[in-house]
DRENGU-861428 format. One line per 5 residues: number of its first residue (from 0); for each residue x negated, z, y of C-alpha. Coordinates in nm, 2 decimals. Each point is the difference from the previous one (the first is absolute). Example, Ala and Ser with C-alpha at 12.3 -4.5 7.8 and 13.67 -1.06 7.14 Angstrom:
<atoms>
0 = -1.23/0.78/-0.45  -0.14/-0.07/0.34
</atoms>
This chain:
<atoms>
0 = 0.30/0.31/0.13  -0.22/-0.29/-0.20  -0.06/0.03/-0.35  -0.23/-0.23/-0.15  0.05/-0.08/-0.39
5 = -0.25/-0.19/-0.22  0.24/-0.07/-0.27  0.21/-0.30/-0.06  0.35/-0.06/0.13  0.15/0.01/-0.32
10 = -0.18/0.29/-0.08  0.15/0.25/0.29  0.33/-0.18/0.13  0.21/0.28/-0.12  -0.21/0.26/0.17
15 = 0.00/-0.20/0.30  0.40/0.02/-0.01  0.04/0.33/-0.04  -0.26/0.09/0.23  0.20/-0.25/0.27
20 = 0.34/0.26/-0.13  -0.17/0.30/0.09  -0.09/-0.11/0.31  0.31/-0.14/0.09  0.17/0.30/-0.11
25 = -0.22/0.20/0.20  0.04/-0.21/0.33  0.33/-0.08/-0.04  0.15/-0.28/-0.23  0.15/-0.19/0.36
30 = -0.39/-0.01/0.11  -0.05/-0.33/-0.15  0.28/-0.25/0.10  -0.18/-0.34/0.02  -0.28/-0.16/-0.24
35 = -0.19/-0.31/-0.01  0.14/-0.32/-0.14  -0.16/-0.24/-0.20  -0.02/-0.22/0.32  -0.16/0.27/0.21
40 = 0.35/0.08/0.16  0.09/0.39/0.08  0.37/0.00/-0.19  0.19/0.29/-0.07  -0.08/0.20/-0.32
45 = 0.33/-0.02/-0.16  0.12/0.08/-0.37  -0.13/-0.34/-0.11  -0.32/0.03/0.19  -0.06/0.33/-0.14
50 = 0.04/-0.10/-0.34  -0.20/-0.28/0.00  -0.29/0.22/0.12  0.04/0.25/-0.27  -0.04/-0.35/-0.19
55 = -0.34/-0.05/0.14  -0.11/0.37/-0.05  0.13/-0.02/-0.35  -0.08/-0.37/-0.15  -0.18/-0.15/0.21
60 = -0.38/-0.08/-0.06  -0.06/0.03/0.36  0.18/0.02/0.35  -0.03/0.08/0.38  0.28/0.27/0.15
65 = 0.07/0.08/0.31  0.26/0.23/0.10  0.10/0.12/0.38  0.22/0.15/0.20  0.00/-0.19/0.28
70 = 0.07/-0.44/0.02  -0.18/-0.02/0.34  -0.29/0.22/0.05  -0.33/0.16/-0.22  0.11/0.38/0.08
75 = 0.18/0.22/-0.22  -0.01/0.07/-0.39  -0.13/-0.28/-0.22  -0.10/-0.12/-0.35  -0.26/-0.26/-0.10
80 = -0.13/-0.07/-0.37  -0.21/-0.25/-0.06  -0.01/-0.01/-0.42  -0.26/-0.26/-0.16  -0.10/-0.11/-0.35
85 = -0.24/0.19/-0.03  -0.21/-0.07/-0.34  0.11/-0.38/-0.02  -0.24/-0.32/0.01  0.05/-0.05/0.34
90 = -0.12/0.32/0.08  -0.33/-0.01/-0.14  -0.20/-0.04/0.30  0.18/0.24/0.21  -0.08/0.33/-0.23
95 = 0.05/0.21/0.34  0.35/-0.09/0.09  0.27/0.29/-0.02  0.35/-0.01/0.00  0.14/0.27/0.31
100 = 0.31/0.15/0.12  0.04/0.12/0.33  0.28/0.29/0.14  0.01/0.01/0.35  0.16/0.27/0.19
105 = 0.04/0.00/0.41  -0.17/0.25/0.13  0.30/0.14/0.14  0.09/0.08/-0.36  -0.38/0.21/0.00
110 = 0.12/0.19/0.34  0.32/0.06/-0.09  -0.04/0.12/-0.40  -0.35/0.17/0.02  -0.31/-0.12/-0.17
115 = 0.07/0.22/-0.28  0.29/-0.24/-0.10  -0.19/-0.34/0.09  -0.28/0.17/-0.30  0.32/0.10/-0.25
120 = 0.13/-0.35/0.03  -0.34/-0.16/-0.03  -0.13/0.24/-0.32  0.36/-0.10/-0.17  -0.10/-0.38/0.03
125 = -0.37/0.05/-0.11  0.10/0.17/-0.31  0.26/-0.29/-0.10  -0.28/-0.20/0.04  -0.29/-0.10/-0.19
130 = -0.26/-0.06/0.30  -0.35/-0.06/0.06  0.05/0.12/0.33  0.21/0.06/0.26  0.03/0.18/0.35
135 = 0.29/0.07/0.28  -0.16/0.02/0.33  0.12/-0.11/0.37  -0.01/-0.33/0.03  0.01/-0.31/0.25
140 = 0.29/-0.15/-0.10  0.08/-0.37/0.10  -0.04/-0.25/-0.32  -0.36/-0.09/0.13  0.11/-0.29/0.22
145 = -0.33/-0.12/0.06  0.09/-0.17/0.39  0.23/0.31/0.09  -0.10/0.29/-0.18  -0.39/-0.06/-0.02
150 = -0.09/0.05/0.35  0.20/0.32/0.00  -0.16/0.15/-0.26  -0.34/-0.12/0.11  0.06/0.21/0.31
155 = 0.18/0.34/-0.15  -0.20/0.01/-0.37  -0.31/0.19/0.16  0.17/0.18/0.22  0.28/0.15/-0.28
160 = -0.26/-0.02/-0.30  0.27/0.21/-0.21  0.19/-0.31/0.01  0.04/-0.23/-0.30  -0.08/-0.41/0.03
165 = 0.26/-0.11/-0.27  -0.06/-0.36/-0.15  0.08/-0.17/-0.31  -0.29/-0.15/-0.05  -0.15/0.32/-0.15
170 = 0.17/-0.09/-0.33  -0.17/-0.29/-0.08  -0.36/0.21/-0.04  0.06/0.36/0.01  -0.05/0.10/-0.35
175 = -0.05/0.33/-0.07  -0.18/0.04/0.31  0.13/0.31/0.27  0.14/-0.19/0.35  -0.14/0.27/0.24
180 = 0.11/0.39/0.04  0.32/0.09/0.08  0.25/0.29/0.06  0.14/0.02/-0.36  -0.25/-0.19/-0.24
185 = 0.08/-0.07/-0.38  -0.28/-0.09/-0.24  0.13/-0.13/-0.36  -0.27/-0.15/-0.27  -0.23/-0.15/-0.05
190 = -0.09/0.10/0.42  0.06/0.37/-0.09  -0.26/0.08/-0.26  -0.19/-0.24/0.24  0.01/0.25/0.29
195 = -0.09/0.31/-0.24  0.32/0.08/-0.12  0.23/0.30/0.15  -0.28/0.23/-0.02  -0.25/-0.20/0.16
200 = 0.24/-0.07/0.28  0.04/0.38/0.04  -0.34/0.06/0.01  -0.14/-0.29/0.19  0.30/0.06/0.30
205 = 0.03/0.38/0.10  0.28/0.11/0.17  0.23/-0.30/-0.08  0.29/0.04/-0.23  -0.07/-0.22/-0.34
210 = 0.31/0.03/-0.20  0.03/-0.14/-0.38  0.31/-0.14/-0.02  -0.02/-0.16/-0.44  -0.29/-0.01/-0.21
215 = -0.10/-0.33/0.17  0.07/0.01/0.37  -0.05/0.26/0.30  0.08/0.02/0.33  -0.24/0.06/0.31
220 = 0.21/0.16/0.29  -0.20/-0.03/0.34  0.22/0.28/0.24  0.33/0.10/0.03  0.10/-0.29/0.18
225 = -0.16/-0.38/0.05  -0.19/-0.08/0.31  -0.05/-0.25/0.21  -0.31/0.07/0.26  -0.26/0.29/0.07
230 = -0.27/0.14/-0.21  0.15/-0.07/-0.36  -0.29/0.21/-0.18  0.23/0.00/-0.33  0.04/-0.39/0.03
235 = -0.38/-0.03/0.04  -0.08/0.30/-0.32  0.22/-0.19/-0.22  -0.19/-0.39/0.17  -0.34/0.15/-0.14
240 = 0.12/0.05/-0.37  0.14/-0.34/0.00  -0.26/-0.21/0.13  -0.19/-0.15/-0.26  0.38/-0.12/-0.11
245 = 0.17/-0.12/0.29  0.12/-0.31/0.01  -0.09/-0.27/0.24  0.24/-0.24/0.12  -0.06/-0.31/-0.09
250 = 0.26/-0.22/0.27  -0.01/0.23/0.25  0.27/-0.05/0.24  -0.21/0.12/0.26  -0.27/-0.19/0.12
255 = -0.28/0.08/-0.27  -0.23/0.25/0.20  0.29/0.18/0.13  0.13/0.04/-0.32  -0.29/0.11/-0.10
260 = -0.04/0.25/0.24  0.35/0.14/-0.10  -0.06/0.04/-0.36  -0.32/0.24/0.11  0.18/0.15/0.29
265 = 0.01/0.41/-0.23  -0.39/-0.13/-0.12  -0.18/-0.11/0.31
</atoms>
């Protein structure tokens, strides 16, 4: 679950901490037993750990998380923030870059609690939020080593186009731009009244659910649950209407044309 914020760190902190609660809450407050240390060590999250992040969230003008449950391996349920300064002088020539926080569930946790649940959990955080956009979707899930992980994905990501590329170099120049289509898709402002608002949505994608969640942000729900491989007509609907917005990925991490390809995989 990615949620992409064009406002500054200062600006959203708090939401981002309760948002972190309710997930934790939701998952299970054990979930999250290490973090990452200044030095780029995985140390346990103890009492003074955990109070020095609430620090960050709280007074900080800006900060990188990271939360996970495990010391030794990408699986399992995980938390990364990346808040910036958003606003300040030596942002000025980067007008596109977002601040995002990013849930992520194992997909045992999706098989075992129902997609109904994995949509409850990922509503509750949009609406503590104040995004641009936002989506929860399956997802490749290996921190985008670029030697280990990058000829895997070359392999599987046009075979399991339902399958998310996750990389962090989407908020340097993401904007208010849409990533791509996903299962559940959340459209804040300025991108909403961009896309035609929630009854444009409704009438521009038939037969998909478009649900207004506040005045200013809606959710696009493509299916009952998220999928990975065959026709993926809803994926491809929703692809259309997004088009002329998508966002391109600037440091593909992918080689360029494949990358590419991937970002036009619902479109071409």
């Amino acid at each position: 679950m990615n949620f992409f914020i064009q406002r500054s760190h200062r600006e959203i902190g708090n939401s981002i901490a309760r948002a972190l609660e309710i997930y934790r809450r939701s998952v299970g407050i054990e979930k999250l037993g290490f973090y990452t240390g200044e030095e780029g060590y995985i140390l346990p999250l103890d009492s003074w750990a955990s109070a020095y992040i609430q620090q960050q969230l709280s007074d900080w003008d800006g900060c990188v998380i990271q939360l996970w449950e495990h010391d030794n391996e990408w699986g399992g349920y995980r938390f990364d923030y990346r808040g910036r300064m958003l606003g300040r002088d030596n942002y000025i020539h980067s007008p596109d870059e977002v601040c995002c926080a990013s849930f992520w569930l194992p997909t045992e946790y999706l098989e075992e609690q129902g997609p109904a649940r994995v949509k409850e959990l990922a509503v509750a955080l949009a609406r503590e939020l104040p995004l641009t956009s936002g989506y929860a979707n399956l997802a490749f899930n290996g921190m985008m080593d670029t030697f280990r992980v990058g000829p895997l994905i070359h392999d599987l990501c046009f075979r399991y186009p339902g399958l998310d590329i996750v990389d962090d170099n989407v908020t340097y120049d993401l904007g208010t731009r849409p990533k791509g289509a996903y299962w559940l898709n959340f459209y804040g402002q300025p991108l909403l009244d961009k896309l035609g608002g929630v009854a444009g949505l409704r009438e521009r994608l038939p037969g998909i659910s478009v649900e207004q969640l506040q005045p200013d942000k809606v959710l696009v729900q493509l299916g009952e649950w998220p999928e990975a491989d065959g026709e993926l007509r809803p994926y491809r609907q929703l692809a259309r209407v997004l088009e002329p917005h998508l966002y391109q990925e600037a440091r593909p991490v992918l080689p360029a044309e494949v990358m590419r390809r991937w970002e036009r995989r619902f479109l071409d």
